[in-house]
Backbone bond lengths (Angstrom), bond angles and torsions (degrees), N, CA, C in turn:
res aa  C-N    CA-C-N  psi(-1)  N-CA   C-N-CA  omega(-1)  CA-C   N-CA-C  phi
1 X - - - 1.459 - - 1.518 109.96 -
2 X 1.679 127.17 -43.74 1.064 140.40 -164.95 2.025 88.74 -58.44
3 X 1.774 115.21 -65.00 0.911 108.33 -154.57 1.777 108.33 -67.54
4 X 0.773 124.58 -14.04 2.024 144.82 -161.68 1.896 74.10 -72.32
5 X 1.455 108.31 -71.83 1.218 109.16 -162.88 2.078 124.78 -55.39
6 X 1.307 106.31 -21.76 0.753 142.40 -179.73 1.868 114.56 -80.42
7 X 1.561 118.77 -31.32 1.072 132.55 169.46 1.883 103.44 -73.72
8 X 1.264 99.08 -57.28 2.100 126.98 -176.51 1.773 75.58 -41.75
9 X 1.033 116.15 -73.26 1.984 106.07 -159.50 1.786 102.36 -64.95
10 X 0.934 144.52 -32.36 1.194 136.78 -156.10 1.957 90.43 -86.63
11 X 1.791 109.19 -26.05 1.553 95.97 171.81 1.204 115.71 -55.30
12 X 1.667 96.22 -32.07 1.590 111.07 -138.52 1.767 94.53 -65.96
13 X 1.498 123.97 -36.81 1.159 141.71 -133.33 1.623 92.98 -106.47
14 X 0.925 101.77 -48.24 1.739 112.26 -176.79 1.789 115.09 -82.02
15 X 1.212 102.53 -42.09 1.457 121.20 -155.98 2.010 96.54 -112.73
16 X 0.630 97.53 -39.88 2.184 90.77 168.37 1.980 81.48 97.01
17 X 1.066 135.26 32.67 1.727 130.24 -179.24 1.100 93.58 -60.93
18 X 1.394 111.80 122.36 1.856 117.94 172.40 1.306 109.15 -79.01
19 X 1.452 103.83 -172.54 1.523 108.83 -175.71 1.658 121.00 -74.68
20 X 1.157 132.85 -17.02 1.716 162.85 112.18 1.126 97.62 5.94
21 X 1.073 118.55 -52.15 1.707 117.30 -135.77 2.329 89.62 -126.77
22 X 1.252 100.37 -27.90 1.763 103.93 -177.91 1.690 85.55 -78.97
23 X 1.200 125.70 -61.63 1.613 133.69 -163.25 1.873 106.62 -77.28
24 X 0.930 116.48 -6.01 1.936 111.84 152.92 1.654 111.60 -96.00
25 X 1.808 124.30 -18.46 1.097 114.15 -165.56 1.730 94.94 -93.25
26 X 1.309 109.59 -25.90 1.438 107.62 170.06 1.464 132.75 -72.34
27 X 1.495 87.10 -15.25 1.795 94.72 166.22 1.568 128.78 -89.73
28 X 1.293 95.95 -13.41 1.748 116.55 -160.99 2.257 75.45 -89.79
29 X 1.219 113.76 -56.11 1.409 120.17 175.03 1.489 106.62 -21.72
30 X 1.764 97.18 -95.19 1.106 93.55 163.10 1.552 158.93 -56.82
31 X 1.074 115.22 -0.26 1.476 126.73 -178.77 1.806 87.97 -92.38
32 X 0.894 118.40 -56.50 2.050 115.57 164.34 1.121 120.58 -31.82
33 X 1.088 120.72 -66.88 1.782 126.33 175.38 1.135 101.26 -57.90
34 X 1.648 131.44 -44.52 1.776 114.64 -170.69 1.876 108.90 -71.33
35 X 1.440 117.39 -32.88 1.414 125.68 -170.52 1.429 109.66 -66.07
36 X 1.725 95.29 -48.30 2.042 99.91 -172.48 1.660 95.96 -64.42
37 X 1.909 115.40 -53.80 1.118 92.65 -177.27 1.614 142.33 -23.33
38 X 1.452 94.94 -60.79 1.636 123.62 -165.28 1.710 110.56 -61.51
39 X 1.378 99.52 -26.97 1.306 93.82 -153.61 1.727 104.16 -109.80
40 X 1.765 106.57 -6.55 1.507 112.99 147.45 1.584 142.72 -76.69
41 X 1.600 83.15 -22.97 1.700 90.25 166.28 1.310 98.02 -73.08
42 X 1.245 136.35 -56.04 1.438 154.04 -164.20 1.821 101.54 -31.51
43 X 1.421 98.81 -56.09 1.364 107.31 -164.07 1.378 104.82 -95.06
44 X 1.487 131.98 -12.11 1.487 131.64 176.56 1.845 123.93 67.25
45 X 1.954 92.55 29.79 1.243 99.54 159.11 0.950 132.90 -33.70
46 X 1.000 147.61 107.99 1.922 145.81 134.17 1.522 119.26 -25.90
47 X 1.752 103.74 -63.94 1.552 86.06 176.90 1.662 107.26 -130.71
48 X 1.445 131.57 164.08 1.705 119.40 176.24 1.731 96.78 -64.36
49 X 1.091 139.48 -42.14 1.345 120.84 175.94 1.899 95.01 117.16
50 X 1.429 125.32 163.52 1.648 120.29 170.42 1.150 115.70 -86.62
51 X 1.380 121.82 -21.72 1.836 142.36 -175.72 1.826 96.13 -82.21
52 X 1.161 108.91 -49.54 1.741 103.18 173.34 1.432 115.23 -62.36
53 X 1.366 88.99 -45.09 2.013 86.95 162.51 1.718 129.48 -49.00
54 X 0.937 101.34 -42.86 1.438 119.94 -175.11 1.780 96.66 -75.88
55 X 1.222 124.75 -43.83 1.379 120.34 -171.04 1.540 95.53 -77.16
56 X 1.456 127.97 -25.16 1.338 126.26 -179.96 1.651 94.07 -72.16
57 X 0.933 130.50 -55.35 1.558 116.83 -165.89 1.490 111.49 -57.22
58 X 1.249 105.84 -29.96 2.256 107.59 -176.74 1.682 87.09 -73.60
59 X 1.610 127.78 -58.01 1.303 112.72 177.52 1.619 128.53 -24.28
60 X 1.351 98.13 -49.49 1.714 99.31 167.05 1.052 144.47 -85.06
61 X 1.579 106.67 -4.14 1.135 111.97 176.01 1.983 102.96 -90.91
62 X 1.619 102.86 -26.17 1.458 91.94 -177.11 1.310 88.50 -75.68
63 X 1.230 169.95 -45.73 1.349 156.54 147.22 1.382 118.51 21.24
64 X 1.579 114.28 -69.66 0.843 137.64 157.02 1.531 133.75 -34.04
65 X 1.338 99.22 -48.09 1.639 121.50 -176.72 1.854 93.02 -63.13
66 X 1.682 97.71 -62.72 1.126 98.19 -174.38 1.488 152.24 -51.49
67 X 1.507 97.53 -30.72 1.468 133.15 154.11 1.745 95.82 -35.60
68 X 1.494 100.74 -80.74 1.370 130.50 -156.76 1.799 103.32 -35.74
69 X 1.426 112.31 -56.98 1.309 124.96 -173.10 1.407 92.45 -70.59
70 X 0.992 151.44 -61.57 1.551 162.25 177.09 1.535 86.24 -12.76
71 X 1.317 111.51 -93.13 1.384 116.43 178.83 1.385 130.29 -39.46
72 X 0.782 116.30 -34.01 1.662 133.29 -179.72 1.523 110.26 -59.33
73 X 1.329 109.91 -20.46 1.913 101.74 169.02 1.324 105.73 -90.65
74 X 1.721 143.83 5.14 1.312 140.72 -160.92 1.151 93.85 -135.22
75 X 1.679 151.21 -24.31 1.343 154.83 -137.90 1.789 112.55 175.81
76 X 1.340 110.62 155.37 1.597 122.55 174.63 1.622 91.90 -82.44
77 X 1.190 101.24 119.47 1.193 109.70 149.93 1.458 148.58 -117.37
78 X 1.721 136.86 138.47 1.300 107.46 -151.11 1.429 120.94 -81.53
79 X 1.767 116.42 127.19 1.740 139.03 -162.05 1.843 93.52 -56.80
80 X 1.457 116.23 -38.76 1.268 131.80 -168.23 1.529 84.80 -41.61
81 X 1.176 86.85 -95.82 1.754 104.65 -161.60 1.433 126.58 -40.08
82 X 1.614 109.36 -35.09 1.529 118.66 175.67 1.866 93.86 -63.15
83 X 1.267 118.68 -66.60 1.285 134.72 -165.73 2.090 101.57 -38.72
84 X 1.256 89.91 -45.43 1.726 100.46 -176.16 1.431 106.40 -48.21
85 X 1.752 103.61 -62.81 1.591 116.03 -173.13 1.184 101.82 -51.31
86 X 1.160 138.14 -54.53 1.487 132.73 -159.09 1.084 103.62 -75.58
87 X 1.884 130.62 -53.91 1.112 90.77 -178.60 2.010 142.30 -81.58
88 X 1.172 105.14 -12.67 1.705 112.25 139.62 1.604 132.09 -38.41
89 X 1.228 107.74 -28.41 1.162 116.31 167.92 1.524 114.82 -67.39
90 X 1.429 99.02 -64.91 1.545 107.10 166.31 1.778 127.42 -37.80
91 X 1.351 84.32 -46.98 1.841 83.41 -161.86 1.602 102.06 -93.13
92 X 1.512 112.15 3.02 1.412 106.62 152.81 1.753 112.74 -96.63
93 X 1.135 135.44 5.71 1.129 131.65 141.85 1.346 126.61 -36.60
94 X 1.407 127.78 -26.54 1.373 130.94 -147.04 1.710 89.32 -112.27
95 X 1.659 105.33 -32.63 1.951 108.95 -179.41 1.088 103.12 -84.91
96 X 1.204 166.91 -39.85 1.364 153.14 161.55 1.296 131.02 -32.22
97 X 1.648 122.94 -39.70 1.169 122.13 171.66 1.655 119.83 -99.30
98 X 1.555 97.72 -2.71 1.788 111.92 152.39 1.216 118.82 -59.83
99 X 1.686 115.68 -71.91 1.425 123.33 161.75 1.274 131.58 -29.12
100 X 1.387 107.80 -35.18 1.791 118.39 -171.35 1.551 94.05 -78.88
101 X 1.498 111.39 -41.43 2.061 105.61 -159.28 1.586 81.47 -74.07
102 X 1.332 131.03 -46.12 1.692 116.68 -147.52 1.509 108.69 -79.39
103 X 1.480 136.08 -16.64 0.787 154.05 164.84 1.509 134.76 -100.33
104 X 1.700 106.90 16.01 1.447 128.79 -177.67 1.663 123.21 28.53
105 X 1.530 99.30 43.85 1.535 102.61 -177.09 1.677 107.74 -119.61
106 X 1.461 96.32 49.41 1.583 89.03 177.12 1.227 100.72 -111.46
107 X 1.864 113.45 141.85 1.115 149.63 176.04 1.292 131.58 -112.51
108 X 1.336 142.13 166.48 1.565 133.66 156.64 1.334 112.51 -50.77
109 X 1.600 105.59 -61.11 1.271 123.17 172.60 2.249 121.31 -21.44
110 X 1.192 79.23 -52.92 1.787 93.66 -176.29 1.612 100.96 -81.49
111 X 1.097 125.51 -32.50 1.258 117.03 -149.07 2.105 82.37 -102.89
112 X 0.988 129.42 -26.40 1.771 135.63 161.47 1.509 96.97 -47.83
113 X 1.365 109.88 -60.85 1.455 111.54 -178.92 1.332 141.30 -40.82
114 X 1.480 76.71 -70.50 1.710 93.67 162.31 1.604 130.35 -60.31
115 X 1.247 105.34 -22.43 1.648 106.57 157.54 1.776 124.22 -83.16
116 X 0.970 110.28 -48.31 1.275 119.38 168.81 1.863 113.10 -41.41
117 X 1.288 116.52 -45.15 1.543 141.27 161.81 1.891 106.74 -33.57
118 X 1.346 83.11 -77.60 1.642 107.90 -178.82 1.301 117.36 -58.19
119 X 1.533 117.90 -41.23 1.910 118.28 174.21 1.444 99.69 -79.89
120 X 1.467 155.63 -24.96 1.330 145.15 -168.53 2.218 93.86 -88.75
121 X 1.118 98.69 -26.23 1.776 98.70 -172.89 1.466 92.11 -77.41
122 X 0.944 118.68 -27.13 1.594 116.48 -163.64 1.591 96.86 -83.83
123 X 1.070 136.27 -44.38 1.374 161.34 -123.48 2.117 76.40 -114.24
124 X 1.101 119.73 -54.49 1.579 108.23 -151.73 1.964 79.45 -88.36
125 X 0.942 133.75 -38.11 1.626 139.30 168.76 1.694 100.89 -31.23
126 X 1.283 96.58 -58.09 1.457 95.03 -167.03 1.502 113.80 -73.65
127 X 0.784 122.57 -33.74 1.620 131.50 165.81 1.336 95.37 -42.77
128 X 1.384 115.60 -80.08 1.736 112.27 -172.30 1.349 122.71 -24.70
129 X 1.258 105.65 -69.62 1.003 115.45 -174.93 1.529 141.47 -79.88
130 X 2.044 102.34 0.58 0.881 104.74 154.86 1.905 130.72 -94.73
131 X 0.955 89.07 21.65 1.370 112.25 168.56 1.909 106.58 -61.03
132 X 1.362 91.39 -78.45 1.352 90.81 -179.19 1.830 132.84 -103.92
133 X 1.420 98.67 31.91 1.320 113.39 -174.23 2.393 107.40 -134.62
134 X 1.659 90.19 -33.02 1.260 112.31 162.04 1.343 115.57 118.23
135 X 1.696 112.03 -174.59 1.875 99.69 171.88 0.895 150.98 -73.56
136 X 1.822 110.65 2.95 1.278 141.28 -151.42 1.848 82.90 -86.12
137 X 1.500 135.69 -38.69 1.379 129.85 -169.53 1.265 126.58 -69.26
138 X 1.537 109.39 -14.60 1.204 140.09 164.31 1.468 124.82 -51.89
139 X 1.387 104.13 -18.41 1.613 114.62 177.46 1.653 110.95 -105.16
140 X 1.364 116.25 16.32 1.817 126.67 160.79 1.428 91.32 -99.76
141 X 1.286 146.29 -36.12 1.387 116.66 -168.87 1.805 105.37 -107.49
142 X 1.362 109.24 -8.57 1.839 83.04 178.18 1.874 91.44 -114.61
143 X 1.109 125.85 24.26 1.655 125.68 156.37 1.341 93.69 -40.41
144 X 1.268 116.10 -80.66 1.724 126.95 -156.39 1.560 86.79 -53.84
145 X 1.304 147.07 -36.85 1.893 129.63 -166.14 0.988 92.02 -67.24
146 X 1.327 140.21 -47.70 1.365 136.11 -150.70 1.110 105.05 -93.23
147 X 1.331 136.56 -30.08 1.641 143.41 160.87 1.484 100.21 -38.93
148 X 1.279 125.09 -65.58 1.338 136.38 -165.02 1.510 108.63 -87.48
149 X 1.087 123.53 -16.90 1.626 120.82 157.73 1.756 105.75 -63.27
150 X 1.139 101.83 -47.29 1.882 106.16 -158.76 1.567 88.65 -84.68
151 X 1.300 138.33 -0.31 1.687 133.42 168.75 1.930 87.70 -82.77
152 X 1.165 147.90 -37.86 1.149 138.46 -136.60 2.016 97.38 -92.69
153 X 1.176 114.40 -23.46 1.610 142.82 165.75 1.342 104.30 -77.46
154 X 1.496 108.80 -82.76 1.394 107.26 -176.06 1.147 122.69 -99.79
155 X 1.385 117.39 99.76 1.536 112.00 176.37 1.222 148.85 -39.81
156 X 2.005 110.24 -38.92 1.135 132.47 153.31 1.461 119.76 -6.47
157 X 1.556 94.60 -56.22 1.630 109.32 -168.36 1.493 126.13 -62.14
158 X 1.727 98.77 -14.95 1.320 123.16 -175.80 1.918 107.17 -78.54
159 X 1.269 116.90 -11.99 1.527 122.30 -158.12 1.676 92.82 -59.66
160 X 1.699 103.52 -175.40 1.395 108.98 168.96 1.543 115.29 -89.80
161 X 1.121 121.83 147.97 1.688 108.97 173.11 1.620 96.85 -111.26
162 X 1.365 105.99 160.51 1.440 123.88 163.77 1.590 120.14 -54.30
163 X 1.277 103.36 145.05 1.651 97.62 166.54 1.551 125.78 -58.03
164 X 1.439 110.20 145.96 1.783 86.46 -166.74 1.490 88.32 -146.46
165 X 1.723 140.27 105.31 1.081 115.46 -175.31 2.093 117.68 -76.16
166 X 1.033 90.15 -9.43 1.783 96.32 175.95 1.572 98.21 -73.88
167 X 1.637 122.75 -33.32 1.442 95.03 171.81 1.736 131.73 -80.19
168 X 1.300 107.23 -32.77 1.549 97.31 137.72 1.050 168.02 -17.95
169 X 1.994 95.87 -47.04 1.304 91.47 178.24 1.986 109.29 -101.53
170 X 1.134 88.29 -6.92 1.461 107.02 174.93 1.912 94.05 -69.25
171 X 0.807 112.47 -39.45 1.613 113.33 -172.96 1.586 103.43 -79.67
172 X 1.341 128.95 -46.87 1.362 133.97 -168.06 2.101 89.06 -64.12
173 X 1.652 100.13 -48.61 1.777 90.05 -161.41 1.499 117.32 -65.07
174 X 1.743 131.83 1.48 0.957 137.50 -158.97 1.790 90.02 -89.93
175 X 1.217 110.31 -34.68 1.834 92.13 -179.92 1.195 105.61 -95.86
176 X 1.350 136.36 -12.56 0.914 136.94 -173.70 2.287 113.08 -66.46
177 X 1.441 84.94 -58.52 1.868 104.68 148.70 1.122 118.48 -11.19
178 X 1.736 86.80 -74.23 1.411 109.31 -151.54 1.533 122.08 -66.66
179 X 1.577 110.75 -25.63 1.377 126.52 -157.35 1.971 87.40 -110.68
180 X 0.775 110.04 -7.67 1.488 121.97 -177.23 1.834 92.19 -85.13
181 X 1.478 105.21 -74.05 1.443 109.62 168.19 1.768 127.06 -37.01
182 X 1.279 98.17 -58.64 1.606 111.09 173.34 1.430 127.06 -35.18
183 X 1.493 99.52 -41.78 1.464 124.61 -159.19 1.745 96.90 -76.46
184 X 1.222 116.82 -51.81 1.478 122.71 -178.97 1.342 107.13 96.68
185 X 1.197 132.53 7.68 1.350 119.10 170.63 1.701 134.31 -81.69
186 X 1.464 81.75 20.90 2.155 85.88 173.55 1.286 104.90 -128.51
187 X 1.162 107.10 169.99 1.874 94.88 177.47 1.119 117.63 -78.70
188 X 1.435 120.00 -178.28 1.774 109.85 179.90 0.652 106.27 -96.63
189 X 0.990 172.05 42.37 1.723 158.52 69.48 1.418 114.08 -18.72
190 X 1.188 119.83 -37.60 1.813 117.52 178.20 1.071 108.89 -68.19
191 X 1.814 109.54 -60.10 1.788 122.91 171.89 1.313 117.00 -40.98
192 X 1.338 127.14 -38.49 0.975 132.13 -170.99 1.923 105.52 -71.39
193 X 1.045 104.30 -69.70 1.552 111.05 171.04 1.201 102.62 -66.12
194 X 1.231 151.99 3.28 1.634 131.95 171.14 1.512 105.69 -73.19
195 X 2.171 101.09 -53.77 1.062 117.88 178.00 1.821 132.41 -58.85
196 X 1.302 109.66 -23.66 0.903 150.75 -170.94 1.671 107.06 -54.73
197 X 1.683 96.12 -75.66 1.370 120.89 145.89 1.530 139.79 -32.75
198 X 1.137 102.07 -63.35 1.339 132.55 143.83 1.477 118.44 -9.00
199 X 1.678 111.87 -79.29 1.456 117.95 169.65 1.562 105.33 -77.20
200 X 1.336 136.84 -24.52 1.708 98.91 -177.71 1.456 91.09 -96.27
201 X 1.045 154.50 26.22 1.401 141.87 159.80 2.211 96.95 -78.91
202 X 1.332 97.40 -51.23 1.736 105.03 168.95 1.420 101.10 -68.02
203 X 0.626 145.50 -21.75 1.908 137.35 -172.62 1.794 87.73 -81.81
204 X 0.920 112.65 -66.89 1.142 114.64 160.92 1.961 154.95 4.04
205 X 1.542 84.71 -79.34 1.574 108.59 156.30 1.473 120.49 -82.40
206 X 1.573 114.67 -19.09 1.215 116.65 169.62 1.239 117.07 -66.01
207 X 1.523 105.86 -49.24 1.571 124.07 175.27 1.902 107.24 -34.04
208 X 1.702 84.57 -73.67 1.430 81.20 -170.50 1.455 139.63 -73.77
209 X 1.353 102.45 -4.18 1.739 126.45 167.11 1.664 110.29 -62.71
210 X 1.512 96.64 -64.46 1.860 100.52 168.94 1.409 87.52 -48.21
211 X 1.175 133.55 -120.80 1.530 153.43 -148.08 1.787 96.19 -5.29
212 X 1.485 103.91 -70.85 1.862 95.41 172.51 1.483 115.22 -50.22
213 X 0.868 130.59 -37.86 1.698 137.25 -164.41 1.677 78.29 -60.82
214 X 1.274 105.88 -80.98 1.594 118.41 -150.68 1.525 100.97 -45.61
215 X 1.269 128.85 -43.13 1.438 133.41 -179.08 1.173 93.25 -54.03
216 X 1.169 114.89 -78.00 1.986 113.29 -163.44 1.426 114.93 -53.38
217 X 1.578 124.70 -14.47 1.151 127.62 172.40 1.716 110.10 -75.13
218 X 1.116 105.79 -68.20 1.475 125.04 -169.73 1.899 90.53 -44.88
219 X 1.955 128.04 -52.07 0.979 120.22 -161.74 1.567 109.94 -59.01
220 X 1.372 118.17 -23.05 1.629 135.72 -147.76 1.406 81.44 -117.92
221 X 1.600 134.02 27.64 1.812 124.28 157.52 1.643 96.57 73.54
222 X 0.785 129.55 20.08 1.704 118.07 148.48 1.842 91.55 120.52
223 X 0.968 113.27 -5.00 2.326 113.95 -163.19 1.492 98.73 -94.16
224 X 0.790 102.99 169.22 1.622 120.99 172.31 1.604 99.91 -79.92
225 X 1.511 118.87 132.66 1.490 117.22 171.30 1.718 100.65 -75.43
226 X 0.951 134.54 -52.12 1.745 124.23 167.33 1.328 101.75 -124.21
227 X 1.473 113.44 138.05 1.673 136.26 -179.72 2.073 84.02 -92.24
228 X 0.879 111.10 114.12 1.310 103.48 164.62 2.316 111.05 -133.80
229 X 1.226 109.04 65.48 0.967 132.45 -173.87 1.777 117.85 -42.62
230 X 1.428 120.45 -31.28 0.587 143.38 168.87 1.952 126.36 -60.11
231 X 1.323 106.32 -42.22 1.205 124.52 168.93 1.098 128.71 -77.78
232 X 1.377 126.06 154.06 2.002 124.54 -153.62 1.476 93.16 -84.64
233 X 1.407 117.45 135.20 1.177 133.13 170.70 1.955 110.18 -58.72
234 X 1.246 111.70 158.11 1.672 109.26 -178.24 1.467 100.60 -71.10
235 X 1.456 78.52 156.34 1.953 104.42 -171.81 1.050 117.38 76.37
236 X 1.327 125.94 -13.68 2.013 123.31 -178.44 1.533 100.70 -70.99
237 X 1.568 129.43 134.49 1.527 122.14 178.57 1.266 98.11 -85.69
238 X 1.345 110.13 109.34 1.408 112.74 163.56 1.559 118.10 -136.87
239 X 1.422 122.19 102.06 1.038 129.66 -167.10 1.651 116.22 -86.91
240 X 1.506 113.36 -4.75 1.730 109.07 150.97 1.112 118.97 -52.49
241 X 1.665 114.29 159.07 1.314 122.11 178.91 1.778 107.16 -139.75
242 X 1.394 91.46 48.17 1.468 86.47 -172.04 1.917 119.21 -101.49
243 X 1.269 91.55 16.60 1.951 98.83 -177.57 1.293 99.94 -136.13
244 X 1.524 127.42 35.15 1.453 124.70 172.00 1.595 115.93 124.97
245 X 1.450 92.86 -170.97 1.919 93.17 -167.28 1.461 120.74 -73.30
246 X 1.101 102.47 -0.83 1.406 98.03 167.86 1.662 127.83 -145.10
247 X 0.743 99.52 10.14 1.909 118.99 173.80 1.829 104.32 -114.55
């Protein structure tokens, strides 16, 4: 938290981050420290692990992101720098669940994390960029809330799915889009259809994830064949592999 807070002033100093944008990065702070807390006693860690480390550093940088957009409805803020964090964020997605296999410290715990990380970046992405593209982009980053709202009703939804590398990469291209979009360097007409694409390629894998879920439910008398709660719901880009064969 100390260092998150510590990033918020170096915007503040470099980047002009108003108080909008200092007072959401201090909440995104704190709401972090209360979640990791809770949910390490919870599990009776011994140690945070070097791969949790690494997912802690993208945490702060989406911190950052988040701040950034915060401000951005009250003031210009610079696309450079937000655009930077995020995409670092991203392409340390891919070292965290390296670190975890080479150093045999993968957990639920890390691999919860590391998704949770990746759906709030996606989620503050879409904000950005629906700024100047509209609200319709808004439905690539809270898909996955509502995925996991409609698991809390229907359990089914909670089962395990198969490894699927098309759902992956459908999940990896949603930030990829997005930070492509963010950045502003295509015209709007491209952004528009990149993004466009973008969500029914995810409308998509969602589609067909429910559709298997529901089969394997309905075959197994209406239950989930594995409740595996712990693991990233479909469509979240999460390119760790630290809670099984395909997450």
């Amino acid at each position: 938290m100390g260092v998150q807070l510590l990033v918020l002033e170096v915007l503040c100093r470099v980047s002009g981050l108003g108080t909008i944008g200092w007072l959401t990065g201090c909440v995104f702070a704190v709401a972090t420290w209360a979640v990791l807390t809770v949910a390490l006693r919870r599990t009776w860690t011994t140690s945070f692990g070097p791969a949790n480390r690494v997912t802690l550093a993208r945490t702060i940088l989406v911190g950052g992101v988040t701040a950034l957009v915060a401000d951005s409805f009250g003031r210009p803020v610079p696309v450079t720098v937000l655009i930077a964090f995020a995409a670092v964020a991203l392409i340390l997605d891919a070292v965290d669940g390296q670190v975890a296999r080479r150093t045999g410290t993968a957990t639920p715990l890390g691999a919860r994390f590391d998704m949770e990380v990746d759906a709030f970046l996606i989620l503050v992405l879409c904000v950005h960029v629906a700024i100047p593209l509209g609200a319709w982009v808004l439905s690539i980053g809270l898909m996955r809330y509502a995925f996991v709202a409609a698991s809390w009703v229907l359990p089914w939804l909670r089962g395990d799915l198969p490894h699927s590398m098309a759902r992956k990469t459908v999940a990896a291209l949603q930030g990829v889009v997005l930070v492509v979009a963010g950045a502003g360097i295509l015209p709007r007409a491209s952004e528009v259809t990149a993004v466009a694409m973008a969500l029914g390629l995810l409308v998509w894998s969602f589609g067909r994830d429910v559709r298997w879920l529901w089969r394997a439910g309905k075959g197994a008398g209406g239950t989930p064949v594995t409740v595996v709660p712990e693991r990233a719901p479909v469509g979240i880009p999460v390119t760790s592999r630290r809670a099984g064969p395909d997450r």
